[in-house]
C-alpha positions as CSV (number, residue, x, y, z in Angstrom):
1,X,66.3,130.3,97.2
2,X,69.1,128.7,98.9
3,X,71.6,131.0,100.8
4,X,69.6,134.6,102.5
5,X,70.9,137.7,100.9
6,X,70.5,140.2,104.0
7,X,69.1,143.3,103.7
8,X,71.0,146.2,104.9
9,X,70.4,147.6,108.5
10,X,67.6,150.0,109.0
11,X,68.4,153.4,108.4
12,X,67.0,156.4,110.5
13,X,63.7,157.0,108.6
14,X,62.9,153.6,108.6
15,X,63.5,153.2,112.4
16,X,61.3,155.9,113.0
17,X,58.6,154.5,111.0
18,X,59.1,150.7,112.8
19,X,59.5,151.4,116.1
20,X,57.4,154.6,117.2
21,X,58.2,156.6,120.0
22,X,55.0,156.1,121.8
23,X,55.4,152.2,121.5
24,X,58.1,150.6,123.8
25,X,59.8,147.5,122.9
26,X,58.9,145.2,126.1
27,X,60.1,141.4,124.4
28,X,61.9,140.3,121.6
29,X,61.8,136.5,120.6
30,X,63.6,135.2,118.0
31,X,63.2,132.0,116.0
32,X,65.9,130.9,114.0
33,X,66.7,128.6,110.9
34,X,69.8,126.9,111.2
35,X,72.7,128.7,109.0
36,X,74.1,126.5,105.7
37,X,74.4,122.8,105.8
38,X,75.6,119.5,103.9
39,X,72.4,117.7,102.9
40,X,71.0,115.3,104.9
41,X,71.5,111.9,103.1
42,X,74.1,111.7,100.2
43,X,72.3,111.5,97.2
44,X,72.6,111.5,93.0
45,X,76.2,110.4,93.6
46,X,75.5,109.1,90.0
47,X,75.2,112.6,88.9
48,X,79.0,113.2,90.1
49,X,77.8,114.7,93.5
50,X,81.0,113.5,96.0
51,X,79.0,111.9,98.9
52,X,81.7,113.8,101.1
53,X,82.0,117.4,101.8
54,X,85.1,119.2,103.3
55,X,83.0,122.4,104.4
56,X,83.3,121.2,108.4
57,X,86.8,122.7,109.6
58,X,84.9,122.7,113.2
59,X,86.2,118.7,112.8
60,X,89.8,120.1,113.2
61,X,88.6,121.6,116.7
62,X,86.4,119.0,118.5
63,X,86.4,119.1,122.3
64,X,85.0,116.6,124.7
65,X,84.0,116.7,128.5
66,X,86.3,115.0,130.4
67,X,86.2,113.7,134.1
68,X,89.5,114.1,135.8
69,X,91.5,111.0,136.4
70,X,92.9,112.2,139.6
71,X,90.4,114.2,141.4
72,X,86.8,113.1,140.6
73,X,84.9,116.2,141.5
74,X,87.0,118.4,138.3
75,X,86.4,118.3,135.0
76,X,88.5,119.1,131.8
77,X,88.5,119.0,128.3
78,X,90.1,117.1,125.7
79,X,90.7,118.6,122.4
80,X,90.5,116.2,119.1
81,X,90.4,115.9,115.3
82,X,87.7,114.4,114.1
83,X,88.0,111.9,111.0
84,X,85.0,110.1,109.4
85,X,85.6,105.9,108.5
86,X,83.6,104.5,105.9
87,X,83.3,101.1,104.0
88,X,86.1,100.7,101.2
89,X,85.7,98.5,98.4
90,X,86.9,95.4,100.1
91,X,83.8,96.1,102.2
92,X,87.1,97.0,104.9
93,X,87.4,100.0,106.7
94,X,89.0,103.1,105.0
95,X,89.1,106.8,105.7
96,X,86.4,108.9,104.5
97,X,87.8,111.7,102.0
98,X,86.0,114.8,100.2
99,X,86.2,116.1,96.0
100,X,90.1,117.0,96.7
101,X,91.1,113.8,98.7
102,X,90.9,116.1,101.9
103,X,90.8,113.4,105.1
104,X,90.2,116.3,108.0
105,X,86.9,119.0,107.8
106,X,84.6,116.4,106.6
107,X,80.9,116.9,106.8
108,X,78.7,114.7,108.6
109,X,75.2,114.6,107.1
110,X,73.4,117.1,108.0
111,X,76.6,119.0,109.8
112,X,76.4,122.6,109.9
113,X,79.5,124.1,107.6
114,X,81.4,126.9,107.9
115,X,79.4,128.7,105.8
116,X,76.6,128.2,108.1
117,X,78.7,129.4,111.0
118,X,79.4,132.6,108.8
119,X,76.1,133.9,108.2
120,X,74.8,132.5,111.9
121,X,77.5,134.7,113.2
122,X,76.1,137.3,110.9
123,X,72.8,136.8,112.1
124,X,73.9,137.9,115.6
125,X,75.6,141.1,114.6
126,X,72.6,142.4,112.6
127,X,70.5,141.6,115.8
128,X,72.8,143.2,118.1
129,X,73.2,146.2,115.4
130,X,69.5,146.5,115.6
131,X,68.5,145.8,119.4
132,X,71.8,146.7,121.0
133,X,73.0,149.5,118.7
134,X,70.0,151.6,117.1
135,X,67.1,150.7,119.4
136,X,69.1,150.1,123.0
137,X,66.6,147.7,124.1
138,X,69.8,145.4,125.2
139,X,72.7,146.4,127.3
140,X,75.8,147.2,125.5
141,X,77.6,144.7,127.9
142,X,76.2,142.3,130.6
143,X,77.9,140.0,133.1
144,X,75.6,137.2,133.1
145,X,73.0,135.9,130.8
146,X,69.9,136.2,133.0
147,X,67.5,138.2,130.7
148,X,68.1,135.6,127.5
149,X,66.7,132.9,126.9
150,X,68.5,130.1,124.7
151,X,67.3,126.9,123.2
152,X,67.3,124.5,120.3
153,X,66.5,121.2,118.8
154,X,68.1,117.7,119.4
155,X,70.0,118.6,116.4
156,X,73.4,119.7,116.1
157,X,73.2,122.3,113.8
158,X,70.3,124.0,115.6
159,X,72.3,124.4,118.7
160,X,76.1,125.2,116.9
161,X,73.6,128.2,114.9
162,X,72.3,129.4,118.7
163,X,75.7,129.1,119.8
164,X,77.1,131.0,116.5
165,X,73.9,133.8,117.0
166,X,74.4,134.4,120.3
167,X,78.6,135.0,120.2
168,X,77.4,137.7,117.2
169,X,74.6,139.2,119.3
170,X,77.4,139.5,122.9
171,X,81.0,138.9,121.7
172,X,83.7,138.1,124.4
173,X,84.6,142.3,124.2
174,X,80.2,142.4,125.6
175,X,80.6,140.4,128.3
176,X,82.5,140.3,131.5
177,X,85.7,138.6,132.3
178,X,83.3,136.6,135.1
179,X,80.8,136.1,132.8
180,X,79.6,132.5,133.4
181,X,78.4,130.4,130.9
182,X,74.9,130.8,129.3
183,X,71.9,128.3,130.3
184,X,70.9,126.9,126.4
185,X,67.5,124.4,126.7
186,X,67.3,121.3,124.7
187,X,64.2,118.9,125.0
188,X,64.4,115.1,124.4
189,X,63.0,114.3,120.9
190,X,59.6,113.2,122.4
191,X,58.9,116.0,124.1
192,X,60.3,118.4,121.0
193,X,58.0,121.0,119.9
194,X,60.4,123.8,118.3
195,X,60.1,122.2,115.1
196,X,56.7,119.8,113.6
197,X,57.3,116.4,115.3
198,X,55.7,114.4,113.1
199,X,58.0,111.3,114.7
200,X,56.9,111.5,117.9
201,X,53.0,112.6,117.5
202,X,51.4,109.8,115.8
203,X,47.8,111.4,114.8
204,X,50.3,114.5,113.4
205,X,52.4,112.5,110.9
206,X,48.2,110.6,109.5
207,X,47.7,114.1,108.6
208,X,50.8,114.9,107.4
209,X,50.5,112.0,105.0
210,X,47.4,112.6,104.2
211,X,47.9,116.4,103.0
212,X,51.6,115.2,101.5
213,X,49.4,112.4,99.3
214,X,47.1,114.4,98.3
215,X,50.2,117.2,96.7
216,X,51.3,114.0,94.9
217,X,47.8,113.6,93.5
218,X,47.7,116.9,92.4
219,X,50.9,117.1,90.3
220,X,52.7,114.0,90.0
221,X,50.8,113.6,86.4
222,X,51.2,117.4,85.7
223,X,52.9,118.9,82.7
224,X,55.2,121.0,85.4
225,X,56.6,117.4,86.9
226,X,56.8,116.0,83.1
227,X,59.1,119.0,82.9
228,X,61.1,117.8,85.6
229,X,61.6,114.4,84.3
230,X,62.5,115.6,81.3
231,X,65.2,117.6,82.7
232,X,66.9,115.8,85.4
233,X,64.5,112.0,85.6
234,X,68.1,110.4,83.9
235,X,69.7,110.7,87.3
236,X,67.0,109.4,89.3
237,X,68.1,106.3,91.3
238,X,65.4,103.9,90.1
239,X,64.3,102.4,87.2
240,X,61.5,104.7,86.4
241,X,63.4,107.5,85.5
242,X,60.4,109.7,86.9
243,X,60.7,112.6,88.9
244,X,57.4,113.0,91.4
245,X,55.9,114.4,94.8
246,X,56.7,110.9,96.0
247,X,59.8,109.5,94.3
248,X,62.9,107.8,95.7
249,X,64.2,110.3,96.7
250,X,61.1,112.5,96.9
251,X,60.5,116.3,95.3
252,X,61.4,117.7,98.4
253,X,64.6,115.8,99.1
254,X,65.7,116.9,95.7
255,X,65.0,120.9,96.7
256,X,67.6,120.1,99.7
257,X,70.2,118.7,97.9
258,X,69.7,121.4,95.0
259,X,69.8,124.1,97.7
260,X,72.8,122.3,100.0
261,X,75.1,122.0,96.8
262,X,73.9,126.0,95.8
263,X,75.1,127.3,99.4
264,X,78.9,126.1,98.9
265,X,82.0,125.7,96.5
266,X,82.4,124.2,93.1
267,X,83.7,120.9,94.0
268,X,80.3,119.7,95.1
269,X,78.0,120.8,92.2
270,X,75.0,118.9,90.4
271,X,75.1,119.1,86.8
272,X,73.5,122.7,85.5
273,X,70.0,121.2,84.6
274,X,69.5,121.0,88.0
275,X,70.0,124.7,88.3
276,X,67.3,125.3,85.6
277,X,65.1,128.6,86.5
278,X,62.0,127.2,85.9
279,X,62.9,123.8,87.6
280,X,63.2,126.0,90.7
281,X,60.2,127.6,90.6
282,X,58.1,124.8,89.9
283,X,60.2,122.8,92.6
284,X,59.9,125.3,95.1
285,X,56.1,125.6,94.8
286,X,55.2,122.0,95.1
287,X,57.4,122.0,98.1
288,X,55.7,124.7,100.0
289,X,52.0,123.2,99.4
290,X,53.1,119.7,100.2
291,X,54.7,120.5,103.4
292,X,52.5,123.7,104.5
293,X,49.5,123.9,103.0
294,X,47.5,122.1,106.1
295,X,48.7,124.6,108.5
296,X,46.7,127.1,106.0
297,X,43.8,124.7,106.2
298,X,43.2,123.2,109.5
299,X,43.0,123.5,113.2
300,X,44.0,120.2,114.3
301,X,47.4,120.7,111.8
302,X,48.6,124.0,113.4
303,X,47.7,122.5,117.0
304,X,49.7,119.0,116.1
305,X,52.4,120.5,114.4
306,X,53.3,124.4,115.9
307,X,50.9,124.9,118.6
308,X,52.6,124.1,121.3
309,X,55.4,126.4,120.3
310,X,53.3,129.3,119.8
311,X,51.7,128.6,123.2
312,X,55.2,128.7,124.6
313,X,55.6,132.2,122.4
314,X,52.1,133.4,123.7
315,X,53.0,132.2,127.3
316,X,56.2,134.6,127.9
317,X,54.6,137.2,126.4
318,X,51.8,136.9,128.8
319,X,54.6,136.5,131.4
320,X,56.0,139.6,130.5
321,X,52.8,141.9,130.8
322,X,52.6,140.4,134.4
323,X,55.7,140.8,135.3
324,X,56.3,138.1,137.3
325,X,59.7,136.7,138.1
326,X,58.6,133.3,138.6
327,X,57.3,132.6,134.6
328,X,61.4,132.8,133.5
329,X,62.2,130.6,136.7
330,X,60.0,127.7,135.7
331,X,61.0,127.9,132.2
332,X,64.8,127.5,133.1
333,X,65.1,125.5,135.7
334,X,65.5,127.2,138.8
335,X,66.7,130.9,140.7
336,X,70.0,129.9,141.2
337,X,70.8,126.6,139.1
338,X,73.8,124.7,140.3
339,X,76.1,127.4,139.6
340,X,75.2,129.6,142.5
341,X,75.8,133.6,143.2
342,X,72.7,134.3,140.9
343,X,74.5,132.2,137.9
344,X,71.7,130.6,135.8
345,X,68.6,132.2,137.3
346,X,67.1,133.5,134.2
347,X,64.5,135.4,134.7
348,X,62.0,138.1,133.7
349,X,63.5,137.0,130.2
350,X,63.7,140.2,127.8
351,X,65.1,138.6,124.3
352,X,64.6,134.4,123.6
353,X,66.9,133.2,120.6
354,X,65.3,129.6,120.0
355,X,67.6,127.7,117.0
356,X,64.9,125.6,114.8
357,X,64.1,124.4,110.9
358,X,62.6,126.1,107.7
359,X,59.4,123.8,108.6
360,X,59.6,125.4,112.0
361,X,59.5,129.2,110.3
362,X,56.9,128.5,107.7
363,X,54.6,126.3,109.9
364,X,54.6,129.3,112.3
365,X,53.9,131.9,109.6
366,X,51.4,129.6,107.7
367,X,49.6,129.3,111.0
368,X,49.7,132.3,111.6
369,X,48.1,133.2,108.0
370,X,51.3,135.2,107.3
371,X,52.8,132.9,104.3
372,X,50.9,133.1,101.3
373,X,53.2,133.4,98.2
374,X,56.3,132.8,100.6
375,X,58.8,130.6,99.4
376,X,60.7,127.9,101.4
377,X,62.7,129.5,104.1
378,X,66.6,130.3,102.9
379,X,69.0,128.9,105.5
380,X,69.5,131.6,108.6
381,X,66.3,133.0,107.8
382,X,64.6,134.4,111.0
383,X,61.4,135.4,112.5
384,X,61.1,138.2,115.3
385,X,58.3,138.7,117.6
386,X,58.3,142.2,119.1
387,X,55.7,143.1,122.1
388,X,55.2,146.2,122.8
389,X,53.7,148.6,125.0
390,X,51.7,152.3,124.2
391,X,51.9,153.7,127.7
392,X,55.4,152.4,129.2
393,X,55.9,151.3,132.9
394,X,57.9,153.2,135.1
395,X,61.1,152.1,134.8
396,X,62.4,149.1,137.6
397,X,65.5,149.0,139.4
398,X,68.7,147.1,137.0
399,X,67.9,143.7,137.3
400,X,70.9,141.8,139.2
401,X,73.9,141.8,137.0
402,X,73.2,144.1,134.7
403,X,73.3,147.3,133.1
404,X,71.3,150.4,132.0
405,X,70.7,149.8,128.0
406,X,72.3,153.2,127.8
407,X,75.5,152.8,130.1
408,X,78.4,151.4,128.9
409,X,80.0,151.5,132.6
410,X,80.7,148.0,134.3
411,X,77.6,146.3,135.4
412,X,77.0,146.8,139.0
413,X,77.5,144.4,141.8
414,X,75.1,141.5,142.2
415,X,71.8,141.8,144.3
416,X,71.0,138.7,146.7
417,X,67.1,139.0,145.3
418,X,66.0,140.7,142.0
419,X,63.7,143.7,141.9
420,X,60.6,141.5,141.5
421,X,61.2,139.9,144.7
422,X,60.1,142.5,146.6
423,X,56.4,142.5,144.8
424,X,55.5,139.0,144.7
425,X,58.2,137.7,147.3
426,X,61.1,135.4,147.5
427,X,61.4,132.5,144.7
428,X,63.2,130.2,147.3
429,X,59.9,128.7,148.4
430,X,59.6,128.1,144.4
431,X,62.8,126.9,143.5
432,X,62.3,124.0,146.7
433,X,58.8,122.5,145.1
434,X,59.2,119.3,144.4
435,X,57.3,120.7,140.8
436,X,57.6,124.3,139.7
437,X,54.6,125.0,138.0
438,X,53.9,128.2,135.9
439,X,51.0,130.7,137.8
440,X,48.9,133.8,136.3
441,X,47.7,133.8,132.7
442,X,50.2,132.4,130.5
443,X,48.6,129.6,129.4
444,X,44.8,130.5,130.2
445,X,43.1,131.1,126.7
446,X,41.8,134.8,126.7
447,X,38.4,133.5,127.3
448,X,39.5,132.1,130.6
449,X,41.5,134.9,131.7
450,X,39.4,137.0,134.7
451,X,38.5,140.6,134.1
452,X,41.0,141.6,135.3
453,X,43.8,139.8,133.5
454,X,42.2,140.6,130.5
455,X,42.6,144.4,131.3
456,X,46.1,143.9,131.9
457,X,46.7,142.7,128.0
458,X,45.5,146.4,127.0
459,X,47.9,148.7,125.3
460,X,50.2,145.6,124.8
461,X,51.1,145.1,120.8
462,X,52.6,142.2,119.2
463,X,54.4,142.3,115.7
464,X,55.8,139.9,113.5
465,X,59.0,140.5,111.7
466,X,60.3,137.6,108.7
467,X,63.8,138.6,107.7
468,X,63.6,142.0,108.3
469,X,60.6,142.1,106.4
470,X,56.8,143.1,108.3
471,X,54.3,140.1,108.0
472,X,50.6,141.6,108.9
473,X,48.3,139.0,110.1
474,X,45.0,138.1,109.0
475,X,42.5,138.6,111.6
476,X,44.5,141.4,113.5
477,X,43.4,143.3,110.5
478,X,39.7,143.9,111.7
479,X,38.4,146.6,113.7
480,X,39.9,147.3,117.1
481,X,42.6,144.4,117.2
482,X,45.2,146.0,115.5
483,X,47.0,149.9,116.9
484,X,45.1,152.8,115.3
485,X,46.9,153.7,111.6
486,X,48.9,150.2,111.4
487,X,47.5,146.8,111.0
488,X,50.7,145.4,112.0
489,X,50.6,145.8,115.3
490,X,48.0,143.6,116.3
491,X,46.9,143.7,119.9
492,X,48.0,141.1,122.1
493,X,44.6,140.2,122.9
494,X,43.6,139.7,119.7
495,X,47.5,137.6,119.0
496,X,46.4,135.8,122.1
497,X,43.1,134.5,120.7
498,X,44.3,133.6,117.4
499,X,47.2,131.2,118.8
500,X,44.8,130.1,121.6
501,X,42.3,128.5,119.1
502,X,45.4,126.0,118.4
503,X,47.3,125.8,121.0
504,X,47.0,122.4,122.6
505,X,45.6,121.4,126.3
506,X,47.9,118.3,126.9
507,X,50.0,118.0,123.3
508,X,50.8,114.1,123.9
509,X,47.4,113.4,124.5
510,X,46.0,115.1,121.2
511,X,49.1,113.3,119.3
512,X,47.3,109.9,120.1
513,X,43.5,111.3,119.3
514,X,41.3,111.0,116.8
515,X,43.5,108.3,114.9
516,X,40.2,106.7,113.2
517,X,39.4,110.0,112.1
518,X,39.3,112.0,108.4
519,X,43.0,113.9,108.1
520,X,41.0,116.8,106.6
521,X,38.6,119.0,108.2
522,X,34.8,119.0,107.2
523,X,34.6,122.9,106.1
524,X,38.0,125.0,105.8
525,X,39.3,126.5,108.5
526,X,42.2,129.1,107.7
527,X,45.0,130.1,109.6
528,X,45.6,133.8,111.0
529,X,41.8,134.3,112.7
């Protein structure tokens, strides 16, 4: 599957039957596949695929930063159109132009298109339709961003499909005419964990290879990739003519520029025996063992690859239950950034929008146990993770900036300190460490946690939505870790354990151990328990 087809919004019943009245929602975090893209290296030109695509009409409307000539201290933007240059025959510079000799809207590789933009955009709506609208967990409007947290990948098209998301989820006519802009988090590329970071975690990409190889063992001498061969082997690149797990370009590389070319128009088709049904299928299926089968498998591959991202899931969730101001702080940056006037002091954060990868989506599921007969994650596909409570809190005073999920009156004014000042004091003395460092049990494994803690994790429930769609969890099926009647509510104790087991200490550290060591475990060791 290329492109997600939607389902339509939950109706009455089914609201009901999802979201109980005796459970309240508490945090919604959202991970999110980038929307529609132009594939990542041009390839099978030979097959009449144009290397260029003119999907990209964002190139019309590029704007840059700008530091003001005159005065130093202003800034200002200059708007420009944004052409791609190429090598022409002469080896000499020429203009790069798409199928229909279009010179402007050109793709880079890799760019998010318009289409991508569309259904990001979509994505937003159907979230606000459903947390906004129907369940009133978010205020209709808000005048600052404080409650949200926003991040993505290095890459473009993770952050343009937050950017899309979040305009869908609070549209200009949701915000206030001083609202100031959003705080999105990006990480350098060493330090990236939203998506499996083979490139920067060295024992990671040994058992990557490792687990890849030993797919290619399994079928590349299979009547399924003789199939393939037959079908499509005449366009391969090299002399071999053979289609495998490991060929120039690889299975997998093939499934991206099969789906890329599915998601858009006519003028940049493969020939139809790429579109065969049963090439799909058998395409598909490769793909998914080769690139997730090891989080099914071992330990050390959910750590390496998704554990530290599920910590950081795990973490405000834990932050949430204790209610303490200062986890949102050292996870954005400060109580007041640079802006001032409580601008960019997210805190207490009640819905996280994170833009990431299909590898992202099913290495978290397949960790999590929740993927088995899954196929590769369409673009803008989407995981939720809902925490909730049985017995609800009594309810705190508006956080500052913002208003009453159920008023649609302006927000009123800005408090100098926000309600959870007053219980744990002033995050001044915070914000001036030379080191903010996270405090309570965010990430203590539940086995570390004090009586105490632990007893605050009861009545808390955690559940996992995939496109709308329920995803129950292996070991939060046993007795007493999942709510009474429905065994997809696990309880966040029992959530907590299973991602504790791989989340990492000290990630960097584990990304340069055991490098003499087998890539496989000994014994199995499956995900979801």
């Amino acid at each position: 599957m290329s492109s997600l087809t939607p389902r339509s919004p939950y109706s009455k019943e089914e609201l009901e039957k999802l979201y109980p009245k005796d459970l309240q929602l508490q945090l919604v975090q959202i991970l999110l596949r980038h929307g529609e893209r132009s594939p990542v290296s041009p390839r099978f030109r030979n097959a009449g695929l144009h290397p260029y695509w003119p999907y990209c009409n964002a190139a019309r409307r590029m704007r840059g930063v700008i530091l003001g000539s005159e005065d130093h201290s202003k800034w200002d933007v200059m708007e420009y159109r944004r052409r791609l240059e190429t090598f022409g025959q002469d080896d000499g510079p020429i203009v790069a132009s798409g199928p229909g000799s279009e010179f402007d809207s050109i793709c880079q590789p890799g760019e998010l298109t318009d289409k991508g933009r569309e259904t990001t955009l979509a994505l937003g709506e159907r979230l606000r339709h459903l947390y906004v609208e129907q369940l009133k967990f978010m205020p209709r409007l808000i005048s600052d961003s404080d409650m949200i947290y926003l991040r993505a990948t290095p890459l473009p098209r993770a952050l343009e499909s937050v950017e899309q998301t979040f305009w869908g989820f609070y549209p200009p006519s949701a915000r206030t005419a001083d609202f100031p802009p959003p705080t999105i988090l990006t990480r350098s590329p060493a330090d990236e964990t939203l998506y499996p970071n083979d490139g920067n975690c060295r024992r990671f990409a040994q058992v990557t290879r490792a687990f890849a190889q030993r797919t290619a063992d399994r079928w590349n001498d299979t009547s399924d990739m003789a199939y393939l061969t037959r079908l499509i082997g005449k366009w391969m690149p090299d002399d071999s003519n053979r289609v495998a797990v490991d060929s120039h370009p690889r299975l997998s590389g093939i499934m991206d520029t099969i789906n890329s070319t599915l998601a858009h128009g006519p003028e940049t088709r493969l020939p139809k025996e790429f579109y065969d049904k049963k090439a799909a299928e058998i395409i598909d299926r490769i793909g998914v063992e080769e690139w997730f089968s090891g989080y099914a498998e071992s330990r050390e591959y959910r750590m390496l690859g998704i554990g530290g991202l599920m910590g950081d899931v795990v973490g405000r969730m834990a932050g949430s239950v204790e209610r303490r101001g200062n986890d949102g702080l050292v996870q954005i940056g400060g109580e007041n950034g640079e802006l001032g006037k409580g601008r960019g002091g997210e805190t207490n954060i009640k819905f996280a929008l994170s833009g990431c990868h299909d590898t992202t989506l099913a290495g978290v599921l397949s960790s999590l146990g929740a993927f088995d007969g899954e196929k590769w994650p369409p673009y803008t596909s989407h995981i939720a993770f809902e925490l909730f409570q049985k017995e609800p809190l009594p309810a705190p005073s508006i956080a500052p900036g913002q208003t009453s999920a159920n008023d649609n009156a302006l927000p009123a004014a800005k408090q100098t300190q926000s309600w959870w000042s007053s219980l744990f004091g002033s995050t001044k003395s915070i914000r001036n460490a030379s080191v903010l460092k996270p405090e309570g049990m965010s990430r203590k494994t539940v086995d570390e946690l004090t009586e105490n803690e632990r007893q605050k994790l009861n009545g808390y429930f955690v559940r996992v939505r995939y496109n709308d769609r329920v995803m129950t969890i292996p070991g939060c099926k046993n007795a007493g870790n999942h709510l009474e009647g429905d065994e997809s509510f696990c309880t966040l104790e029992a959530f907590k354990a299973i991602v504790d087991k791989y989340t990492p200490k000290h990630w960097k550290k584990a990304c340069i151990t055991n490098l003499d060591e087998p890539a496989f475990p000994e014994k199995p060791e499956p995900g979801g328990y």
